[in-house]
MMTF fields as JSON, N, C-alpha, C and O atoms, coordinates in Angstrom:
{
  "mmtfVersion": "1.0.0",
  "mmtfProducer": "UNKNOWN",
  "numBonds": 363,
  "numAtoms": 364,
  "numGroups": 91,
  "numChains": 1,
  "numModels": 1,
  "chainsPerModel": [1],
  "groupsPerChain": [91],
  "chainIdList": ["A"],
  "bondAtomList": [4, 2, 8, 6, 12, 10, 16, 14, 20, 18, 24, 22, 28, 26, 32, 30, 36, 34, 40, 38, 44, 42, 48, 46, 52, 50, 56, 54, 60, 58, 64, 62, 68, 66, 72, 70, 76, 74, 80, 78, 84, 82, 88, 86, 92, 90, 96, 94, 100, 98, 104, 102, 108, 106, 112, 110, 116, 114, 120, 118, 124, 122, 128, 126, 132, 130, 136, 134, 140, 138, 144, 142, 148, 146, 152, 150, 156, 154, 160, 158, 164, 162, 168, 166, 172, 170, 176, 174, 180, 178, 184, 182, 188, 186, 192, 190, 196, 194, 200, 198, 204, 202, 208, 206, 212, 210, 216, 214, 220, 218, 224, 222, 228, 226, 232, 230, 236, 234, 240, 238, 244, 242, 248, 246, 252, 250, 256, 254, 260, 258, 264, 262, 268, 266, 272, 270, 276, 274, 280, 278, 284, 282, 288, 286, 292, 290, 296, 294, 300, 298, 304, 302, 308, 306, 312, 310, 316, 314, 320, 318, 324, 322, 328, 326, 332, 330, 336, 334, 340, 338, 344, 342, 348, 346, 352, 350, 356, 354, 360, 358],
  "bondOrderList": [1, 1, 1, 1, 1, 1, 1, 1, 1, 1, 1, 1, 1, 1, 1, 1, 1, 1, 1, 1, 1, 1, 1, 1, 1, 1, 1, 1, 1, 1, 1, 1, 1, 1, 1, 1, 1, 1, 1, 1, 1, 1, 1, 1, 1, 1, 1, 1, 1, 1, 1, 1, 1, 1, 1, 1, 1, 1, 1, 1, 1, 1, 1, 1, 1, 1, 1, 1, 1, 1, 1, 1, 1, 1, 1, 1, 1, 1, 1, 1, 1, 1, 1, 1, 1, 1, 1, 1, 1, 1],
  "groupList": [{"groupName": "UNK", "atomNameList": ["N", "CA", "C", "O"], "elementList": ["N", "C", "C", "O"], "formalChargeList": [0, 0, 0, 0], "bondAtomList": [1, 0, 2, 1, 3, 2], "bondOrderList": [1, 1, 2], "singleLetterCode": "X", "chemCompType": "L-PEPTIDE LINKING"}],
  "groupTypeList": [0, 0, 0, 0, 0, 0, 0, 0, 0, 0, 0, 0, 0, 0, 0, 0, 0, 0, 0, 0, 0, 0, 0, 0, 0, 0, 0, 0, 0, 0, 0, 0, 0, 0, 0, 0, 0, 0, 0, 0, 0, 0, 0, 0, 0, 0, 0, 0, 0, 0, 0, 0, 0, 0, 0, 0, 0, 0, 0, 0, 0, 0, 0, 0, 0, 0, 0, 0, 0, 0, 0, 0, 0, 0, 0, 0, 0, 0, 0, 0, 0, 0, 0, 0, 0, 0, 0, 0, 0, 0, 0],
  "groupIdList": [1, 2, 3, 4, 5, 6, 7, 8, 9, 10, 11, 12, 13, 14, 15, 16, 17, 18, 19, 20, 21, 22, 23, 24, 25, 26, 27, 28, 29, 30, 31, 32, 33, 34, 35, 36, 37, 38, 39, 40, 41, 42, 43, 44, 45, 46, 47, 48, 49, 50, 51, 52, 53, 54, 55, 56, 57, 58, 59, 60, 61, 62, 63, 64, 65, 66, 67, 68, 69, 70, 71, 72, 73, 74, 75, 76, 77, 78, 79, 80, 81, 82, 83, 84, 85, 86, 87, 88, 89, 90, 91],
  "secStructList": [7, 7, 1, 2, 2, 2, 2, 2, 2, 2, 2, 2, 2, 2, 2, 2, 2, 2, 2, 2, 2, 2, 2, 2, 1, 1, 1, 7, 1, 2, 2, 2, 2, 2, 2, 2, 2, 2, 2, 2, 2, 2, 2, 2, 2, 2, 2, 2, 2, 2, 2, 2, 2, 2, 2, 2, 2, 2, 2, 2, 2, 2, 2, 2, 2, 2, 2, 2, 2, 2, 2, 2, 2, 2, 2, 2, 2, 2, 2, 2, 2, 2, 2, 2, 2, 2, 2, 2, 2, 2, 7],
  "xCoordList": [0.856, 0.0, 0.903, 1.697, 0.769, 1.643, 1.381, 0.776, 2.277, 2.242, 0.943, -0.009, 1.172, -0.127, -1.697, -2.395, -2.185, -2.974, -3.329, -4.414, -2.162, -1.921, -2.495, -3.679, -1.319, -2.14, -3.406, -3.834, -3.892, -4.954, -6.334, -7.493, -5.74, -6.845, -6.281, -7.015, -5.747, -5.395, -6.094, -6.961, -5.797, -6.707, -7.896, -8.48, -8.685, -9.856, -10.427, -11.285, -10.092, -10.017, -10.081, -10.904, -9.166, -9.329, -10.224, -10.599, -10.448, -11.684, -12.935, -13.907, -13.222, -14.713, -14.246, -14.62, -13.374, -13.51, -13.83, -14.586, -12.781, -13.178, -14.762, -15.462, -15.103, -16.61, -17.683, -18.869, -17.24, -18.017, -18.039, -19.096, -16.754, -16.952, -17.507, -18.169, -17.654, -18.15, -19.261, -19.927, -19.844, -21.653, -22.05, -23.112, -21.538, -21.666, -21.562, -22.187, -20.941, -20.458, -22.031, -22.857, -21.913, -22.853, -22.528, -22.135, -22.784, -22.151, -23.677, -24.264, -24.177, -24.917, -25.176, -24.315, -25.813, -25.797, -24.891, -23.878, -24.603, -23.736, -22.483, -21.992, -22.055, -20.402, -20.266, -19.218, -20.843, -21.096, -20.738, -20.126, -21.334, -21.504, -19.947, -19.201, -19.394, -18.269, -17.333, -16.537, -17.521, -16.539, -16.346, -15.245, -17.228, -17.411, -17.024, -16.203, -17.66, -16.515, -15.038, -14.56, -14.192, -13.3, -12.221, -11.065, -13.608, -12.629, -12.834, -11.969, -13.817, -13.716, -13.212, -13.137, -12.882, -11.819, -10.487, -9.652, -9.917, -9.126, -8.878, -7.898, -9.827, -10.103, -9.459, -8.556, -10.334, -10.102, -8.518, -7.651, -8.195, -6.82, -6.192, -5.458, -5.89, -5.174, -5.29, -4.335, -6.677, -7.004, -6.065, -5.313, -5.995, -5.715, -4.194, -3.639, -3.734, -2.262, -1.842, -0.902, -2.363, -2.322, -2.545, -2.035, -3.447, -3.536, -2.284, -1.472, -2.162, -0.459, 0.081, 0.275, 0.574, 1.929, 2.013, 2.881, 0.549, 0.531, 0.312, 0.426, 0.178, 0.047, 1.529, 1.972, 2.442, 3.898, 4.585, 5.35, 4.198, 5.442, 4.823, 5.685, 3.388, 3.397, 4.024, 4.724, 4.29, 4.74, 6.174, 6.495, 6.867, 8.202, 8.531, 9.61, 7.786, 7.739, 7.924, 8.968, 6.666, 6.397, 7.885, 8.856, 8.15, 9.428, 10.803, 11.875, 10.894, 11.868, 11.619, 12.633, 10.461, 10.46, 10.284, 10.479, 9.948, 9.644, 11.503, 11.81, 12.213, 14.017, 14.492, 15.448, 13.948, 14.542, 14.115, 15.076, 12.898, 11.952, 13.305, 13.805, 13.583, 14.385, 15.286, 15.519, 16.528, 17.358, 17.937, 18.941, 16.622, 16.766, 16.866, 17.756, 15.822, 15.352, 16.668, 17.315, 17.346, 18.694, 19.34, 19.67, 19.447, 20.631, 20.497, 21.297, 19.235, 18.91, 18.764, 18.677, 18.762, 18.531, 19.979, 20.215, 20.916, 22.275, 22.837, 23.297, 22.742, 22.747, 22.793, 23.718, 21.068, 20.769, 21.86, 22.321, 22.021, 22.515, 24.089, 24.692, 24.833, 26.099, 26.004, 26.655, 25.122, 25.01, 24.814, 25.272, 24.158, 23.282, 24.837, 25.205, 25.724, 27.146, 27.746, 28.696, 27.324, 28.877, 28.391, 29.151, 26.973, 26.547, 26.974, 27.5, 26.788, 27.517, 28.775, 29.397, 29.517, 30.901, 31.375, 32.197, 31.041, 31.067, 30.939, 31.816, 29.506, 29.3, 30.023, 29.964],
  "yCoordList": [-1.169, 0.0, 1.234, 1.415, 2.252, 3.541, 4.101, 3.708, 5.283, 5.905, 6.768, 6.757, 7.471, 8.398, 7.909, 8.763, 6.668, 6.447, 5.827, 5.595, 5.711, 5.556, 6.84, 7.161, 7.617, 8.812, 9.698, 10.606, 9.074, 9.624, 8.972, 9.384, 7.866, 6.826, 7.435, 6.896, 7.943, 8.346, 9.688, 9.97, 10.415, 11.603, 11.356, 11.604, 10.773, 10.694, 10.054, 10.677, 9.137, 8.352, 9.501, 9.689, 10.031, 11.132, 12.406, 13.001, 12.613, 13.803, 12.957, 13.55, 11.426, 11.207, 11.243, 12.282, 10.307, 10.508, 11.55, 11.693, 12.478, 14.216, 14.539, 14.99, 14.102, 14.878, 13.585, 13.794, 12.755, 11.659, 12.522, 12.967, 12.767, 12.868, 14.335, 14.566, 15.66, 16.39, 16.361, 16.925, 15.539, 15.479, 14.917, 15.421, 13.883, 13.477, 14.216, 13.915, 14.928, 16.078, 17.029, 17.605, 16.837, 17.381, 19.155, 19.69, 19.798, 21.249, 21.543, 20.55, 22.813, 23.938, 23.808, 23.047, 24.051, 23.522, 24.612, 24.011, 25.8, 26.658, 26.263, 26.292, 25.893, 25.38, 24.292, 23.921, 23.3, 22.288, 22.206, 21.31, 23.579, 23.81, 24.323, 23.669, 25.282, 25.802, 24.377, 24.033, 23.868, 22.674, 21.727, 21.225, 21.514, 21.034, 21.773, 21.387, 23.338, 24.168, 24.167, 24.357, 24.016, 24.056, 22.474, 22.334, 21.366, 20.062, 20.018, 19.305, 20.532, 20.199, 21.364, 21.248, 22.307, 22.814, 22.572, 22.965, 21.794, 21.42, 19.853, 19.77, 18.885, 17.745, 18.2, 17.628, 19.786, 20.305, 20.678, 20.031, 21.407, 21.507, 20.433, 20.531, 19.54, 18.247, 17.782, 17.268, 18.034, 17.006, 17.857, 17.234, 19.636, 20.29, 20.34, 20.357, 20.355, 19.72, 18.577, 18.621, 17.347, 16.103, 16.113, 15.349, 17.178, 17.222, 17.644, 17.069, 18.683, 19.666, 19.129, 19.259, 18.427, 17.239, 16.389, 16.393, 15.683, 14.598, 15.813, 15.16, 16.564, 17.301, 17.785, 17.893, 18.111, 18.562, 17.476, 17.449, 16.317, 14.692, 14.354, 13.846, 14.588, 14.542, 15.24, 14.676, 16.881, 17.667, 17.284, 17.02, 17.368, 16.798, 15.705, 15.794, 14.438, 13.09, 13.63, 13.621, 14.141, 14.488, 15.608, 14.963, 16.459, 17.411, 16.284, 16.71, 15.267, 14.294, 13.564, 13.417, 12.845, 12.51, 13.179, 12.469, 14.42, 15.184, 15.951, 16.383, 16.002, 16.601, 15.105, 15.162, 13.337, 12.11, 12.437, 12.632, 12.618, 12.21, 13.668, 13.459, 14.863, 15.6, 15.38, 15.677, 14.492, 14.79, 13.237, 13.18, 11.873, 11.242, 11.69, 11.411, 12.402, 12.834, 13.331, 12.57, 14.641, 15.201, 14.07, 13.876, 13.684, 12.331, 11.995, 12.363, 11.129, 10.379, 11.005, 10.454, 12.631, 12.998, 13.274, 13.005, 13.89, 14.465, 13.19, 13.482, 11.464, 10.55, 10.437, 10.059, 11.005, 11.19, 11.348, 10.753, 12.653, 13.692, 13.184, 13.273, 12.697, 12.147, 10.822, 10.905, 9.838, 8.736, 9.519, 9.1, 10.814, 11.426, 12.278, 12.45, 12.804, 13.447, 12.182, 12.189, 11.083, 10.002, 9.441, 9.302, 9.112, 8.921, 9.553, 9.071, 10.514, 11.895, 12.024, 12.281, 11.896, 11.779, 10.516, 10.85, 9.313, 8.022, 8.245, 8.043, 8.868, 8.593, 10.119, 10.107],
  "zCoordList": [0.0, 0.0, 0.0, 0.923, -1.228, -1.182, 0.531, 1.529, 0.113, 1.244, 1.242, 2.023, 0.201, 0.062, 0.562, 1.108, 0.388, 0.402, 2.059, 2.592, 2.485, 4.336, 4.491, 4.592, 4.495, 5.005, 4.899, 5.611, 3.676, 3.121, 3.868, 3.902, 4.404, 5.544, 6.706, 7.534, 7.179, 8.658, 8.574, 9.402, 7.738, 7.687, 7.716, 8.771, 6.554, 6.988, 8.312, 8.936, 8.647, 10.16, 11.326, 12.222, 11.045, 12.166, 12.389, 13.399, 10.805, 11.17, 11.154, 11.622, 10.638, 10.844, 12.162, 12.706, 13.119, 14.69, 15.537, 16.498, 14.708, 15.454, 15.486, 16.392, 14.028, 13.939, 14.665, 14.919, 14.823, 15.895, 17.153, 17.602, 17.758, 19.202, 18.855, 19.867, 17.889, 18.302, 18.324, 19.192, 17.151, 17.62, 18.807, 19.172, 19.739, 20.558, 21.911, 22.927, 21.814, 22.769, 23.205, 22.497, 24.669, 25.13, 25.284, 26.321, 24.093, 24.228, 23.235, 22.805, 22.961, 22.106, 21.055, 20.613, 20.321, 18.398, 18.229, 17.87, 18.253, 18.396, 17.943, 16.815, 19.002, 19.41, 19.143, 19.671, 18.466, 17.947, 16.627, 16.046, 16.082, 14.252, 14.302, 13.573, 14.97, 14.859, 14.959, 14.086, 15.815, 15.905, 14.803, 14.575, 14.227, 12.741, 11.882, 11.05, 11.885, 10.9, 10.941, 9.822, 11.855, 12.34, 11.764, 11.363, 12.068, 11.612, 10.564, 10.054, 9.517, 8.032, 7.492, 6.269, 7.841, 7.195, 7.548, 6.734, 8.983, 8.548, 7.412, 6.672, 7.486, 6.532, 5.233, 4.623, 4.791, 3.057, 3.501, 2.914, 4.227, 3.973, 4.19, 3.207, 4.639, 4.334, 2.776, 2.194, 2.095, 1.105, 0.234, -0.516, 0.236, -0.473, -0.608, -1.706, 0.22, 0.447, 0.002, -0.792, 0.348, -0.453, -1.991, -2.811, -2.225, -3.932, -4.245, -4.97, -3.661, -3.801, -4.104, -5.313, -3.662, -3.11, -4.845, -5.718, -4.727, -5.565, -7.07, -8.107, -7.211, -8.612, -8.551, -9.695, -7.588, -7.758, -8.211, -9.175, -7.269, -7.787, -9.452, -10.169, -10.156, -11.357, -11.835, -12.676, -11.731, -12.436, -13.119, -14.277, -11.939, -11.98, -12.682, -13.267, -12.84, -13.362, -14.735, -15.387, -15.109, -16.9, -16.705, -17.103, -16.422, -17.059, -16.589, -17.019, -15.983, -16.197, -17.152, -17.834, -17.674, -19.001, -20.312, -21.299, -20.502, -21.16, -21.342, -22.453, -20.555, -20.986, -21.397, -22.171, -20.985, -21.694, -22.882, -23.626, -23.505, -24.637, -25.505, -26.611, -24.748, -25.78, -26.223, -27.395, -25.09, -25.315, -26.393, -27.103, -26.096, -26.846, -28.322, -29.126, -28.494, -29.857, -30.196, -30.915, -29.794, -30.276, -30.649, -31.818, -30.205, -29.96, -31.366, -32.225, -31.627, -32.818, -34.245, -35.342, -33.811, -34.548, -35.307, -36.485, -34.332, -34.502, -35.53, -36.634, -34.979, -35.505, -36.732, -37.451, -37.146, -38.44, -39.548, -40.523, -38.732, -39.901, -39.757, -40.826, -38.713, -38.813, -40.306, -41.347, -39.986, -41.401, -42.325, -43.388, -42.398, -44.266, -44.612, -45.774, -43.298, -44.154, -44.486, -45.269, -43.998, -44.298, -45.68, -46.638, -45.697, -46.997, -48.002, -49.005, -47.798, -49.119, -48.984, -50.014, -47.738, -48.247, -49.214, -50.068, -49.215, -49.962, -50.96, -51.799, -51.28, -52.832, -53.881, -55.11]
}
């Protein structure tokens, strides 16, 4: 099991718990609603962070394959044109 997806169960784990014990909590609808405002915004910022994270390690992935995919190409290309002078030098 990645990592990401550990933590992505520990997070959620912990705010349904949070928001368990706050409904349960003998306190006000008041201070109740705030307390819930409070754990699901922190929930979205975790998720939003976790997106972060996982849209930065793509980013990076594609511009590491995206400078292979170039510098192959040069390569093969430079190639090219090394066989098309030797050709013409021959004939």
């Amino acid at each position: 099991m990645s990592s990401g997806k550990v933590l992505l169960g520990l997070l959620v784990g912990a705010t349904a718990g949070a928001l368990a014990g706050i409904l349960l909590a003998p306190h006000k609808g008041t201070i109740t609603r705030k307390k819930i405002k409070r754990s699901s915004n922190a929930f979205a910022d975790g998720v939003k962070e976790k997106f972060d994270g996982l849209l930065e390690d793509i980013s990076e992935k594609f511009e590491k394959v995206k400078s292979e995919v170039t510098d192959f190409t040069e390569k093969k290309m430079a190639k090219s044109v090394d066989i098309k002078d030797s050709k013409t030098v021959q004939n």
